[in-house]
C-alpha positions, 0 to 999 in steps of 0.5 A: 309215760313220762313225755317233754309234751302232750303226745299225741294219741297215736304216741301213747299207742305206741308207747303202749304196745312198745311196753307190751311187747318187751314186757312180754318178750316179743318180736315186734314190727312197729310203723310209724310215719316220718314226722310223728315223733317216732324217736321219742315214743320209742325213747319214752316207752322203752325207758319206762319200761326198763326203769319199771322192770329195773325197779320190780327187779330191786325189789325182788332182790330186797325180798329175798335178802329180807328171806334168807335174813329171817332165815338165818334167824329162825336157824338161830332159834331152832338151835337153841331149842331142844333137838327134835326127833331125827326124821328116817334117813331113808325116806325119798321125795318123788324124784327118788332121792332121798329127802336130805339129797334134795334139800342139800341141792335147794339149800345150796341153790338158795344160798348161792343165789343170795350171795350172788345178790349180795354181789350184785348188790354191793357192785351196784352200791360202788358204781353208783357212788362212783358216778355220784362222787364224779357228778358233783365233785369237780377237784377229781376232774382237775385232779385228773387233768393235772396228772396227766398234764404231768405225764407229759412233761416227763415224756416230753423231759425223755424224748428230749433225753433221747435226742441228746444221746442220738446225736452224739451216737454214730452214723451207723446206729441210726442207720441201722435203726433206719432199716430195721425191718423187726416190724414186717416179720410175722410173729411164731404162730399157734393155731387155737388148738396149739394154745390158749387164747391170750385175753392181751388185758393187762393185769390190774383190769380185773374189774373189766369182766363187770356184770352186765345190766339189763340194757336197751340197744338201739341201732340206726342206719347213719352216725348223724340218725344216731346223734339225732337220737342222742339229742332227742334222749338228752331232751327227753324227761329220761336225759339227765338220769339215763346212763348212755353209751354211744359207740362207733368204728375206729373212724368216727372215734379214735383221737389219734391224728397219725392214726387217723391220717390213714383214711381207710377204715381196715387201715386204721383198724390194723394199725390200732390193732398193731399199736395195742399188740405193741404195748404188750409187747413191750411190757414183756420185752422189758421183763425179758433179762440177759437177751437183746433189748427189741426195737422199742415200737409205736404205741398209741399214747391214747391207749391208757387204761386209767385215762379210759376208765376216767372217760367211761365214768364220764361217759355213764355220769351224763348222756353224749353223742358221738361229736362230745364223745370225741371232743372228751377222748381229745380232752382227756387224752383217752381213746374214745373207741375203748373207753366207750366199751368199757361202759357197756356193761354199767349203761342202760342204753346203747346206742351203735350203728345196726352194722356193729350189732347184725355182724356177729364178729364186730359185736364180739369185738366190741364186748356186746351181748344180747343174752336177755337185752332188748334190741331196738333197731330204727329206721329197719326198712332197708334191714333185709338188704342191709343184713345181705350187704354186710355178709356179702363180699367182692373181689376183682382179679385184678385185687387177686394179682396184685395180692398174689404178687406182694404176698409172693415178694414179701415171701420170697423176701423174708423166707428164711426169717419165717417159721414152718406154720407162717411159711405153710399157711401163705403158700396155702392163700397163694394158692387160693389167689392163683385157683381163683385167678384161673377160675376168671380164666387168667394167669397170675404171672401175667399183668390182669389188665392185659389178659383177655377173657376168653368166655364173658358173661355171668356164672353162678355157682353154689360154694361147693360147686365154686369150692370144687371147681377152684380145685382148693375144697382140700384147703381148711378155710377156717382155719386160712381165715383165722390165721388172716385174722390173729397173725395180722398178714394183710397189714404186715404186707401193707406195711411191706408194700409201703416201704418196698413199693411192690407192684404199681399195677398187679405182677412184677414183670420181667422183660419177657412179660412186659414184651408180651404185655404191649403185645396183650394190650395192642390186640384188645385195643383192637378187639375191644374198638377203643376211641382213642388211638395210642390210649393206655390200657384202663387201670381202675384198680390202681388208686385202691391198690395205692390206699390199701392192701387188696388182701384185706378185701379179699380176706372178707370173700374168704370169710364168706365162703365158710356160709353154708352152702345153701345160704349162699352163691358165688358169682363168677363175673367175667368181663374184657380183662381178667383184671376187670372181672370179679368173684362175688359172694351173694348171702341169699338167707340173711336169716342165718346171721339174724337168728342168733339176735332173736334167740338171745334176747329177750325182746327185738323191735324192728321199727321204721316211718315206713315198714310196708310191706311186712310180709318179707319181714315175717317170712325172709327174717323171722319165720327163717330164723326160727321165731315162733309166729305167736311172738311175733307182733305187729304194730301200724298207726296213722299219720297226726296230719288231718285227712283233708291235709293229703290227697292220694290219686291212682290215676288210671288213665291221662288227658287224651284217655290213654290208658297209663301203664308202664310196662318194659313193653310199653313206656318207651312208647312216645304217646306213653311219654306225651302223656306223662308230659301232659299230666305234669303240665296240667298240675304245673298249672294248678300247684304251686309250690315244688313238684317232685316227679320220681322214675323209675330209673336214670336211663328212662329219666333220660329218655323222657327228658330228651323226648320232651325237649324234641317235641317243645314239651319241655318249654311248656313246663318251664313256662310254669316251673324251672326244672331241676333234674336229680345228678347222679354223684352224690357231692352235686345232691347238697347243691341241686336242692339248694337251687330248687329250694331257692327258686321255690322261695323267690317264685312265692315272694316275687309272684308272677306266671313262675309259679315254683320248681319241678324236680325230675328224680329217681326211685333208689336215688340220691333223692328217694330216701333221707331227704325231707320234701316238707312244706313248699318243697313238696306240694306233689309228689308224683310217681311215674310208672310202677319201679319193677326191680331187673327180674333178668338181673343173675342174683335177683333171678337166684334170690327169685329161685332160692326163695320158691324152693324155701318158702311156702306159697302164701295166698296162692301167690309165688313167693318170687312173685311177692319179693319182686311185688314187695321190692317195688312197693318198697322203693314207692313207699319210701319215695312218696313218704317224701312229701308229709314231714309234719302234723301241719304240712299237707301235698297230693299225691299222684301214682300214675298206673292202673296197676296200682289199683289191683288188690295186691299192690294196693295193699301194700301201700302204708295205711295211712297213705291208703285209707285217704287214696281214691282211685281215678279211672279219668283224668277229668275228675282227678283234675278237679280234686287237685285244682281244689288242692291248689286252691286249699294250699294258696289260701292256707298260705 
């Protein structure tokens, strides 16, 4: 393998199993720890083999080209010869079609299979010189760029044009242009089986349809992971000859500052979706003669076909991340967002956030497919929960009123300009607002945040069960969705609410509803006990509604109620006001969307610094979606850190020999938490350097924190280190672990009885996940108690149920059991993985619970993690191994 150093033994591994497993079209689950090059054995041995299998692939081509030229030869002197006698006509092959029959059919194969090669063949040639001529002639570039420099000078010679004549027209003229509302109507609308669908290309984008290539997709969670990866492929031996496409959403990639303004991703989506509408609109408004001229409309200047097929070029000839991508589309004055697609087809690897990929309607959209490609998805640990995530969808009542009361103004408004079809569907999603606002147990004429809730608490329903309930199982909502979908209505109605205000809370009220409003919400502030007298009653809801049209939102639980119904629940959440309840859709088989992904392509790897424990890949993703056992291989290697640079401890009991279990029951006992405090203070003494303690959760954090400050526990500690707790908002993260980092620096430069800092963190916090503890950041790591998820939580205890009823026991142990054993497993592996970043770092370990060490649990610890642990019953000897720690790191240092 081709490698910018010499890997390390466990890279070439990797790289090895990497090649096996897409040579042969398998399933994989690849672990490799953080800060063993991961990235660049997946970049390494991936490239080489698809430049392998492209090269066996030309080759087989060229043989069978050099086949049917001597073919044609050996026709040639077959013909010349004297004719040989003809064979009988009505001889069969074993098929019982007679001989001529089933020669015809190969022949026919045979050759249709040569021209397609030819095809293959000469489009390749083009590309290749096409990219070639780019690469090295820098006259077409400047070329490029004097043309559309050119552009615009005549567009800015036409608006001034424009504004010329405007001025010497009448008032009323612009007048009238001012309140021209053309825009907001919706457009005549025809169902799927009304019409075909219109492709919106324009005419001379022939060449759009290019054959796709075999092609490696490789997703991330994060844009900046993707740009890393980016800046790792451009370093590796692969970057000056890899054709690279990097992709992202409309908000990382459209150049256009009038677009972008709009903040909101559905926003900019709609208003990039309308902009293109626009320009074909145009080009047959223009063809239309003797009728009255439209009022011409926003089109994206960006939006240019020739300027998009120049960035694509671009794009192909040399590797990119997302910042370039942009800084290019700006250049060149081309949207990076469509010119970017436009390179899938020709590019070898793909880069794109696993959202785009695992959501089947964005990966339509963006013109990707998986038939027979490789999918590499990175950093998979969370995949499960992410895959639940982007199927799953929320609405409040309030968002349900407020959409009810604009959609019922925009109709009301513009009923006699609406067709038959558009007046049909928008009474048929007004009536699904209103059953869903019943189903909370409200009114929609009534302000949501002034009706009380009769029944609180949490109902969940199965689809059919909330279908029938609601009253609206007589109501197609494929079809309600895909009217939402092509005739655009939540931005027509933005558009509306914009201009015409609509309503600042959720209804328009009239006298009468507002008298009975100050009545509503004098009566909750006594029922509900408010602390402040005269307090307004809370809005929440109103920034959002401000932002963005809540239709858009609720469109998405439309779209997740057509999940079959045994793949999803529907959670009924009433709490104090109508408006602060909600309906929630909760996928339970994240298996259904991934299926498709496995089916198509010829090889996924799923791979992670920290893939323990597998078993829920095995059985909720792939054994769900249908892969064959025998495809699926798994592949685990060691940390390059030598054995004696980590010390793992299960300590079983502390200083005072109470036995150290943090159950619900037990670890809000105060000898629980004196003891946890005692064995931080004894390791204060002897670390330098950073602690990090994680628990739980904030709520037990706090509690310990505020025992210890009552008991002078919380002194003793600070003697040693200056403690820093984890915040709760994310902008206040940046700032805590710049403090902490500093603190640690002065305390090893100035010496003296401060020996570093102590950090108080979270299991699933802001800390757990993404955030490298290297070094003097993380000579310890410590886990406190065992972080059991909330089994009494509705959707865990649905997962919970789901789950025994689908899936076979597996060791005699409940498969609920396994999924809250593997959740807990998960967030400590990912927390502990903080603390060893690279081959020279080295930190101790500590998990403080006996259970720790039963089989079951200890299992699921990663290996390299688990080969190195020792299991400590005392405190005493525990200790002694870390005192000879302490002692190796201040010598190292």
């Amino acid at each position: 393998f081709p490698f910018p150093y010499t890997p390390y033994l466990i890279q070439e591994r990797f790289m090895a199993a990497l090649y096996g497993a897409l040579e042969a079209g398998r399933v994989g689950i690849f672990e490799s720890p953080t800060g063993t090059g991961k990235s660049l054995s997946l970049i390494c041995g991936a490239l080489s083999w698809l430049r392998d299998f492209q090269e066996k692939k030309q080759q087989e081509e060229a043989r069978l080209l050099a086949l049917e030229e001597s073919g044609q030869e050996e026709k040639k002197k077959k013909q010349q010869l004297p004719s040989a006698e003809p064979g009988d006509p009505e001889s069969k092959d074993t098929a019982g079609e007679p001989d001529w029959v089933t020669a015809f059919v190969q022949k026919k194969e045979e050759r249709d299979m040569v021209d397609r090669l030819k095809e293959e063949q000469i489009r390749r040639k083009k590309r290749e010189e096409r990219l070639e001529k780019i690469r090295h002639n820098v006259q077409l570039k400047y070329a490029a760029k004097r043309k559309r420099s050119e552009e615009d000078e005549t567009k800015r010679l036409l608006q001034l044009s424009k504004e010329v004549l405007s001025e010497g027209a009448g008032a009323h003229v612009v007048e009238q242009l001012d309140h021209n509302e053309e825009e907001l109507i919706l457009a005549e609308y025809e169902s799927d089986e009304e019409k075909k669908v219109v492709t919106g290309l324009e005419d001379d984008d022939d060449d759009l349809e290019e054959e796709h290539v075999t092609k490696i997709y490789y997703c991330s969670r994060t844009h900046s992971q993707l740009s890393q990866f980016v800046r790792e492929v451009q370093k590796s031996p692969f970057g000056k000859d890899t054709r690279l496409v990097s992709l992202g959403s409309r908000q990382n990639l459209c150049v256009n500052e009038e677009v972008r303004r709009l903040g909101a991703l559905q926003l900019i989506n709609d208003r990039c979706m309308e902009m293109q509408k626009n320009k074909h609109e145009k080009k047959s408004d223009e063809e239309m003669e003797g009728k009255k001229r439209r009022v011409s409309r926003t089109v994206c200047p960006f939006y240019s076909y020739e300027q998009m097929q120049f960035l694509r070029d671009e794009v192909l000839v040399e590797v990119k991340d997302i910042e370039q991508l942009v800084a290019l589309g700006r250049e060149t004055k081309a949207c990076p967002y469509y010119g970017s697609r436009y390179a899938i087809p020709a590019a070898q690897l793909v880069v794109l956030p696993y959202q785009m990929l695992l959501h089947e309607p964005t990966r339509n959209a963006a013109g990707i497919k998986l038939k027979d490609q490789v999918v590499i998805i990175d950093e998979a640990h969370n995949l499960i929960d992410t895959i639940t995530c982007i199927h799953s969808a929320e609405v409040s009542g309030s968002q349900l009123c407020c959409a009810h009361s604009q959609l019922l103004q925009y109709m009301e408004r513009y009923r006699k300009r609406l067709k038959a079809k558009n007046l049909m569907y928008i009474k048929q999603i007004l009536y699904l607002l209103e059953q869903f606002v019943a189903v909370l147990g409200g009114n929609v004429k009534q302000n949501p945040n002034c009706q009380a809730v009769s029944q609180t608490g949490t109902v969940l329903k199965s689809i059919n069960d909330f279908l029938f309930q609601s009253q609206i199982d007589n109501i197609n909502l494929f079809k309600v969705q895909r009217y939402c979908e092509k005739s655009l209505i939540s931005r027509k109605l933005f558009g509306f609410v914009e201009r015409y205000g609509g309503p600042a809370t959720a209804v328009k009220t009239n006298k009468e509803n507002q008298k009975l409003a100050g009545l509503q919400n004098f009566l909750l502030t006594l029922q509900q006990g408010s602390d402040k007298e005269g307090d307004p009653p809370v809005e929440p809801e109103n920034e959002q509604l401000r932002t963005a049209s809540p239709l858009m939102q609720i469109e998405g639980f439309l779209s997740a109620l057509t999940n079959a119904n045994q793949d999803g629940r529907v959670i009924l959440n009433r709490q104090g006001t109508v408006g602060q309840s909600s309906l929630k859709f909760l996928l339970l088989n994240p298996a259904v969307h991934f299926a498709k992904v496995v089916e198509e392509c010829r090889a996924v790897i799923i791979a992670g610094g920290t893939m323990q424990p597998v078993a829920d890949f095995r059985e909720q993703l792939l054994s769900c979606a249908g892969v064959d056992p025998a495809r699926v291989v798994e592949f685990s290697c060691g940390h390059v850190i030598p054995p004696e640079n980590i010390l793992p401890i299960i300590l079983c009991s502390g200083p005072s020999n109470q036995q150290l279990e943090f159950t619900y029951q037990t670890r809000d006992l105060p000898q629980m938490m004196d003891e946890t405090g005692r064995i931080l203070c004894n390791l204060c003494n002897v670390v330098p350097g950073g602690v990090v303690c994680f628990f739980p959760s904030y709520e037990y954090e706090k509690q310990v924190y505020a025992h210890w400050e009552k008991t002078g526990l919380l002194t003793r500690l600070a003697a040693k280190k200056k403690i820093f707790q984890e915040p709760k908002k994310t902008n206040q993260v940046e700032q805590v672990l710049v403090e902490y980092a500093k603190c640690i620096k002065r305390c090893s430069q100035a010496g003296g009885q401060m020996t570093g800092a102590l950090l108080l963190s979270v299991v699933g916090g802001k800390m757990s996940e993404g955030i490298n503890f290297s070094d003097d950041l993380g000579r310890c790591v410590i886990m406190v108690g065992m972080p059991y998820p909330n089994i009494k939580s509705p959707e865990l205890q649905e997962k919970m149920t789901w789950l025994d009823k689908t899936t076979p026991r597996a060791a005699g142990q409940a498969p609920s059991r396994v999924l809250i054993e593997n959740l807990c497993m998960k967030a400590v592996n990912q927390s502990i993985g903080r603390a060893i970043r690279h081959q020279k770092d080295f930190a101790s370990i500590l998990l403080l619970d006996h259970r720790y060490a039963r089989p079951a649990i200890f299992n699921k610890l990663p290996q390299w993690i688990r080969e190195r642990t020792q299991v400590k019953p005392a405190f005493g000897s525990a200790f002694a191994e870390l005192r000879k720690v302490g002692t190796f790191i201040l010598c190292t240092a």
